[in-house]
C-alpha atoms as a printed R data frame, in Angstrom:
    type eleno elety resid chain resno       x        y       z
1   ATOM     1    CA   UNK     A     1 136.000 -138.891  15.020
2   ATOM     2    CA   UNK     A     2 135.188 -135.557  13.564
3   ATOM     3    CA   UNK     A     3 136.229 -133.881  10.313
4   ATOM     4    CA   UNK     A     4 137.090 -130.458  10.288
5   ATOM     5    CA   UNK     A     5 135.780 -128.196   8.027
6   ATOM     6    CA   UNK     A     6 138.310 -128.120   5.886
7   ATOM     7    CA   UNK     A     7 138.652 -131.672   6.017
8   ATOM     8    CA   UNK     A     8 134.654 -132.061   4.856
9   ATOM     9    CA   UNK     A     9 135.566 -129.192   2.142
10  ATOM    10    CA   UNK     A    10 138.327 -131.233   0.620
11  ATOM    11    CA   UNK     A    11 135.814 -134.790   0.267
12  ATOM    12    CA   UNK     A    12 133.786 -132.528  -1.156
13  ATOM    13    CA   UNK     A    13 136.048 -131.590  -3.775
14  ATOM    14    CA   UNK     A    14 137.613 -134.297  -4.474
15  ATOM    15    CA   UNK     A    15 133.632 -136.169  -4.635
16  ATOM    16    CA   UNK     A    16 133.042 -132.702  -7.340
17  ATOM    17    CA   UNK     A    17 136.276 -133.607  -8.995
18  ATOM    18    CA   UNK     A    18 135.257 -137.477  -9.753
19  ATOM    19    CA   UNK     A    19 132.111 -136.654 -10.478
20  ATOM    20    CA   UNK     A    20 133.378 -134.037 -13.317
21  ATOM    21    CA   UNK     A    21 135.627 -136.532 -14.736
22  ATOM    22    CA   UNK     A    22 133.087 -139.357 -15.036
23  ATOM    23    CA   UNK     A    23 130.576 -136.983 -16.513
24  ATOM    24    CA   UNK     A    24 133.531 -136.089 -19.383
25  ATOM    25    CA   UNK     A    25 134.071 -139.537 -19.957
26  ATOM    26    CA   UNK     A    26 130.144 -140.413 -20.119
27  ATOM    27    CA   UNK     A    27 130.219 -137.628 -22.621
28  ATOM    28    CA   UNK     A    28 132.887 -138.288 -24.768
29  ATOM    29    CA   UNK     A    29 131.337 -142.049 -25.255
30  ATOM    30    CA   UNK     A    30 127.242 -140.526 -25.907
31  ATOM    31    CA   UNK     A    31 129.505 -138.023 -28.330
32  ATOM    32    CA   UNK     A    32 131.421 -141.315 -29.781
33  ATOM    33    CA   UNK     A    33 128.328 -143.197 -30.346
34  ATOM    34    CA   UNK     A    34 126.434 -140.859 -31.856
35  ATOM    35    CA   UNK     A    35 129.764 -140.074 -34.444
36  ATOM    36    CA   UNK     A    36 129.681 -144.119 -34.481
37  ATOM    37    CA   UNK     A    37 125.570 -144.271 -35.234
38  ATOM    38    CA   UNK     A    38 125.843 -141.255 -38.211
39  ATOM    39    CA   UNK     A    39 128.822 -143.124 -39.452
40  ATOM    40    CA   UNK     A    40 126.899 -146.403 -39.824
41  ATOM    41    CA   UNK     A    41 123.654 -144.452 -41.263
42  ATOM    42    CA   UNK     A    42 126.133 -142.664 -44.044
43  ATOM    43    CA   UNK     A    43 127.527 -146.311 -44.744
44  ATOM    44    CA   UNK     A    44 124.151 -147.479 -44.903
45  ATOM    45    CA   UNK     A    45 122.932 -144.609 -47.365
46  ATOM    46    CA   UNK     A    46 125.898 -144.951 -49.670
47  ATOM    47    CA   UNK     A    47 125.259 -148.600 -49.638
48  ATOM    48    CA   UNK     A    48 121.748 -148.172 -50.914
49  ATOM    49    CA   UNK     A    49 122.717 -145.785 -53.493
50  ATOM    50    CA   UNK     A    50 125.478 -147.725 -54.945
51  ATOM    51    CA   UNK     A    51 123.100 -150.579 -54.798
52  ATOM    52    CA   UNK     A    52 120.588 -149.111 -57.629
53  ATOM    53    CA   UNK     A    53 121.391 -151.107 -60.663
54  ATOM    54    CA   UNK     A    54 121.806 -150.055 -63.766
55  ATOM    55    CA   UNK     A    55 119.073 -150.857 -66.869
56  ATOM    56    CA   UNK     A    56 121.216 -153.363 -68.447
57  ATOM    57    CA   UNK     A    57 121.244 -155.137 -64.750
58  ATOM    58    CA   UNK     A    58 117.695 -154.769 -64.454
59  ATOM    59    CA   UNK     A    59 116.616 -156.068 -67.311
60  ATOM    60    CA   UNK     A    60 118.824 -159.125 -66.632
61  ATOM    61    CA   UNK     A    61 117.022 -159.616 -63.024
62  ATOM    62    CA   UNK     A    62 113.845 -159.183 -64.416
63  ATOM    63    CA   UNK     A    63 114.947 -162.013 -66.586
64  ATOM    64    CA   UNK     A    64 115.640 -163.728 -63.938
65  ATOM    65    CA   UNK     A    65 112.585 -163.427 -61.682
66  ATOM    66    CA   UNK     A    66 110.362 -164.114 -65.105
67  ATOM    67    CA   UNK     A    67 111.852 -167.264 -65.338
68  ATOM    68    CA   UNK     A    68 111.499 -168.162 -61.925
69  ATOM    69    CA   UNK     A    69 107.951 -167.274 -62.159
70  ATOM    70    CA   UNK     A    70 107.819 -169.683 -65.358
71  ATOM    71    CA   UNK     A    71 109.304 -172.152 -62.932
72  ATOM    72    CA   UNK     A    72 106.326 -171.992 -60.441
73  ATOM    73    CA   UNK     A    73 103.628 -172.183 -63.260
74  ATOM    74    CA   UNK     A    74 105.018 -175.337 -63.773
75  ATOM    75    CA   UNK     A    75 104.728 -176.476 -60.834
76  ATOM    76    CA   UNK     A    76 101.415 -175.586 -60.112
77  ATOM    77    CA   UNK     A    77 100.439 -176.830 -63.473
78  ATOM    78    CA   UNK     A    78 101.989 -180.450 -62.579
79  ATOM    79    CA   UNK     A    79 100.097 -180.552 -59.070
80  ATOM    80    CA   UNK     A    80  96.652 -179.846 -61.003
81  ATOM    81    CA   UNK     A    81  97.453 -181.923 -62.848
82  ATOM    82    CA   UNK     A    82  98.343 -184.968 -60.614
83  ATOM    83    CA   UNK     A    83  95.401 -183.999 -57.972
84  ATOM    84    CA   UNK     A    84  93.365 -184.021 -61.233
85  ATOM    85    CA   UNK     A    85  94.832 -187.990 -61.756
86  ATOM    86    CA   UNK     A    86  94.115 -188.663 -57.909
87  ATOM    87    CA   UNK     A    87  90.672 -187.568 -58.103
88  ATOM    88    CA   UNK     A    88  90.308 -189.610 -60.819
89  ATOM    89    CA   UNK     A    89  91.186 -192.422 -58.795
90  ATOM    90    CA   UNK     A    90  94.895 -192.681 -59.617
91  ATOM    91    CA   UNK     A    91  97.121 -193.502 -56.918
92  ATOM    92    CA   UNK     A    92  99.175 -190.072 -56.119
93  ATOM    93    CA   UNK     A    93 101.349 -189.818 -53.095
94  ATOM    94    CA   UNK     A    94 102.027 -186.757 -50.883
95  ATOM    95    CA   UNK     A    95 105.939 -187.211 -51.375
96  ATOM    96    CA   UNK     A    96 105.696 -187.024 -55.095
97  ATOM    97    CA   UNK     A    97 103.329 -183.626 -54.913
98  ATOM    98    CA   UNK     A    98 105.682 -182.520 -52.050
99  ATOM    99    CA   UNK     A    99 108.926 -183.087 -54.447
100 ATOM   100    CA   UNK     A   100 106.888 -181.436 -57.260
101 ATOM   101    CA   UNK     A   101 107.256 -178.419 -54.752
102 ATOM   102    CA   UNK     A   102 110.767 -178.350 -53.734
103 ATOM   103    CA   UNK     A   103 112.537 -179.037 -57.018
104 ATOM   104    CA   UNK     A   104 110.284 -176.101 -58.307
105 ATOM   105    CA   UNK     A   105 111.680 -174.317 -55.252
106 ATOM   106    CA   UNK     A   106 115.168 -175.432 -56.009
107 ATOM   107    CA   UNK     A   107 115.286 -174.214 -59.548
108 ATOM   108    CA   UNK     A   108 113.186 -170.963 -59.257
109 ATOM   109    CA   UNK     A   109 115.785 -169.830 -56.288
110 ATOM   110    CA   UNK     A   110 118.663 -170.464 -58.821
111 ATOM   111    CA   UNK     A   111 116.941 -168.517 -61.740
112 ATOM   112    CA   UNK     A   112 116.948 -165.638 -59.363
113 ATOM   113    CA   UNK     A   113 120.385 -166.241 -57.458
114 ATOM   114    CA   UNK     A   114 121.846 -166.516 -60.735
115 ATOM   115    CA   UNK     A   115 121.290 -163.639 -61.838
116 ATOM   116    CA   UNK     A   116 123.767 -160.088 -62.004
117 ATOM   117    CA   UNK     A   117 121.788 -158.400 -59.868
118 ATOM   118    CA   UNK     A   118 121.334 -160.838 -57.016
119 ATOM   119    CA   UNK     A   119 125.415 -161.355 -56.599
120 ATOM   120    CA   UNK     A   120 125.511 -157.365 -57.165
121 ATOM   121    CA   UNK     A   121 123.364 -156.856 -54.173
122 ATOM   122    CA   UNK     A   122 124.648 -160.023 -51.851
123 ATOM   123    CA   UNK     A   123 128.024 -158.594 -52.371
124 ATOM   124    CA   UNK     A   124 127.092 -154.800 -51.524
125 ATOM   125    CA   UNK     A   125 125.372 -156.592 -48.136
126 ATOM   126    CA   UNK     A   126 128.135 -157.967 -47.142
127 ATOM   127    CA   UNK     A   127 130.886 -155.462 -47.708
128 ATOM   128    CA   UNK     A   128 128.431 -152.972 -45.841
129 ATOM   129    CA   UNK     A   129 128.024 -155.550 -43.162
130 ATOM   130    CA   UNK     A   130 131.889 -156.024 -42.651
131 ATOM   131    CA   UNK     A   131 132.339 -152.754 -42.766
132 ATOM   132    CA   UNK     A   132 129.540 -152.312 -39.895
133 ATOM   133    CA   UNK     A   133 131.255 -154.866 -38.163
134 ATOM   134    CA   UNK     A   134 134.834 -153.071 -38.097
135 ATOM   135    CA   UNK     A   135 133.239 -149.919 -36.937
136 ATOM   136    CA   UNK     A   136 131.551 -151.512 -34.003
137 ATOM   137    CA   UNK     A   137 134.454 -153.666 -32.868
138 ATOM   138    CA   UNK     A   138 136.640 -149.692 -33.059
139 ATOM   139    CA   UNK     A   139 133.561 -148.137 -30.844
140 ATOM   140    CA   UNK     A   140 133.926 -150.744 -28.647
141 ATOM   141    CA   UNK     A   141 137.566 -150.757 -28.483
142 ATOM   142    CA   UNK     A   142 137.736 -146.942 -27.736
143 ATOM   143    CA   UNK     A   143 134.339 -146.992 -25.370
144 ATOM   144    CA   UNK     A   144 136.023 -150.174 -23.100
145 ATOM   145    CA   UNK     A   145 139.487 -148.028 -22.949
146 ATOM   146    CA   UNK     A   146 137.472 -144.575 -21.873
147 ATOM   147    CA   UNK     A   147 136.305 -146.564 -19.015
148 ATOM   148    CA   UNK     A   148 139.383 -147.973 -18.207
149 ATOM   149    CA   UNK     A   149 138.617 -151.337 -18.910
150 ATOM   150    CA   UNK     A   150 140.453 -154.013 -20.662
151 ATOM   151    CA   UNK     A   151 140.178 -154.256 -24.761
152 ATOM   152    CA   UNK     A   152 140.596 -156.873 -26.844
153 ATOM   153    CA   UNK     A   153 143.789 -155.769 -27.759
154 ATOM   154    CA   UNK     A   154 145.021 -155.573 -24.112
155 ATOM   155    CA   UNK     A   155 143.625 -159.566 -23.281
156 ATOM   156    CA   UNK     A   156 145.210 -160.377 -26.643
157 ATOM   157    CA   UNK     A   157 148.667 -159.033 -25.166
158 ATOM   158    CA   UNK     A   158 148.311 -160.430 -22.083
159 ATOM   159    CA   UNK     A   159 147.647 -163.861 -24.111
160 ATOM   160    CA   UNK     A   160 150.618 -163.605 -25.891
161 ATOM   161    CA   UNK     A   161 152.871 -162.780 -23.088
162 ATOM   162    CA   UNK     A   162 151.623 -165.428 -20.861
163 ATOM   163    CA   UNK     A   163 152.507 -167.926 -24.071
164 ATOM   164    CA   UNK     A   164 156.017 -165.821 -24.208
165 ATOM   165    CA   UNK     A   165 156.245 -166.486 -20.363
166 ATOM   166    CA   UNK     A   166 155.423 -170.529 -20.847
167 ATOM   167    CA   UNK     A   167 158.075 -171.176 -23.511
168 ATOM   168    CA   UNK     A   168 160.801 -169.412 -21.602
169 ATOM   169    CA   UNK     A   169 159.514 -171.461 -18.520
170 ATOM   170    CA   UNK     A   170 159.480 -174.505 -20.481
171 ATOM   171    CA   UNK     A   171 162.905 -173.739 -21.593
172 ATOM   172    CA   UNK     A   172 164.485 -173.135 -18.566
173 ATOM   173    CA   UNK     A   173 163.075 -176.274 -17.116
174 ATOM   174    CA   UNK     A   174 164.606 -178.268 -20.051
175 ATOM   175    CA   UNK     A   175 168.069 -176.436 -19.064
176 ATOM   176    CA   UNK     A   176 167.652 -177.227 -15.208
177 ATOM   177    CA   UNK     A   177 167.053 -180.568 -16.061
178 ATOM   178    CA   UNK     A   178 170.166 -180.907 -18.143
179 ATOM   179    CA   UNK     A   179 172.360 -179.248 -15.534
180 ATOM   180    CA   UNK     A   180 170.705 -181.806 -12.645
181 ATOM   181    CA   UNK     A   181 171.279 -184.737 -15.246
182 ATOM   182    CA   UNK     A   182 174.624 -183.309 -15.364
183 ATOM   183    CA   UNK     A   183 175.422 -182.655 -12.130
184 ATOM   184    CA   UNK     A   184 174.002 -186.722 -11.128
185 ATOM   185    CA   UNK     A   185 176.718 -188.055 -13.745
């Protein structure tokens, strides 16, 4: 079977046609991301400049980290001077060197975790990483719909009519019971 001309011109047009469209919609989603990617970089900058503490806050987190560092000395002091004992013939074990270690650990982490500057910070990470995560969930949202594929949103409504569809289901079974119930009386 042979296609006329105009019959070859018209694929050809309509192939030109597709081929326009999904080139538009490949170029609105590069143009999305990169409006998604400068979005998240402006987010990110702000985030690092509201994250420069103040003197009052440094001070108090250099406070901190000095008596963290205070806490190691300690430590290190204690295990020269138990190796000191062992070499002296005194019975040391590993486990009590090894716990000299990680209650130093413990308390030097909360000398610096307790400090203004450390919740300051933790709490500008994770507003900028929620708000990271909303913008990527939108991006994907809109990319998914631009290519005509199902969103969250759209399995979430399905999801919720197919539980809509169960309980009137359910309850018309209960009422076709009662009528056969009815009907065997």
């Amino acid at each position: 079977m042979s296609e006329t001309p105009n019959e070859m011109q018209e694929v050809q047009e309509q192939w030109a046609r597709m081929v326009e469209q999904m080139n538009d919609t490949m170029s609105r989603s590069i143009e999305q991301n990169m409006e998604a990617q400068a979005s998240l970089m402006e987010s990110w900058a702000d985030a690092m400049n509201d994250s420069v503490p103040d003197e009052e806050m440094m001070a108090e987190n250099f406070e901190g980290y000095a008596r963290a560092y205070e806490v190691w000395i300690d430590a290190a002091e204690q295990l020269f001077e138990r190796t000191a004992d062992a070499a002296e013939g005194e019975d040391v074990s590993f486990t009590e060197l090894r716990d000299v270690w990680l209650q130093s650990a413990n308390q030097a982490f909360k000398e610096v975790m307790s400090t203004s500057a450390f919740a300051a910070a933790n709490g500008q990470l994770v507003d900028t990483m929620m708000e990271m995560q909303t913008q990527t969930e939108e991006f994907s949202e809109e990319t998914l719909a631009q290519l005509g594929l199902p969103t969250q949103g759209d399995v979430e409504e399905v999801g919720e009519r197919l539980i809509e569809l169960e309980r009137r289901q359910h309850a018309v079974e209960e009422k076709l019971d009662r009528v056969l119930e009815h009907l065997e009386e």
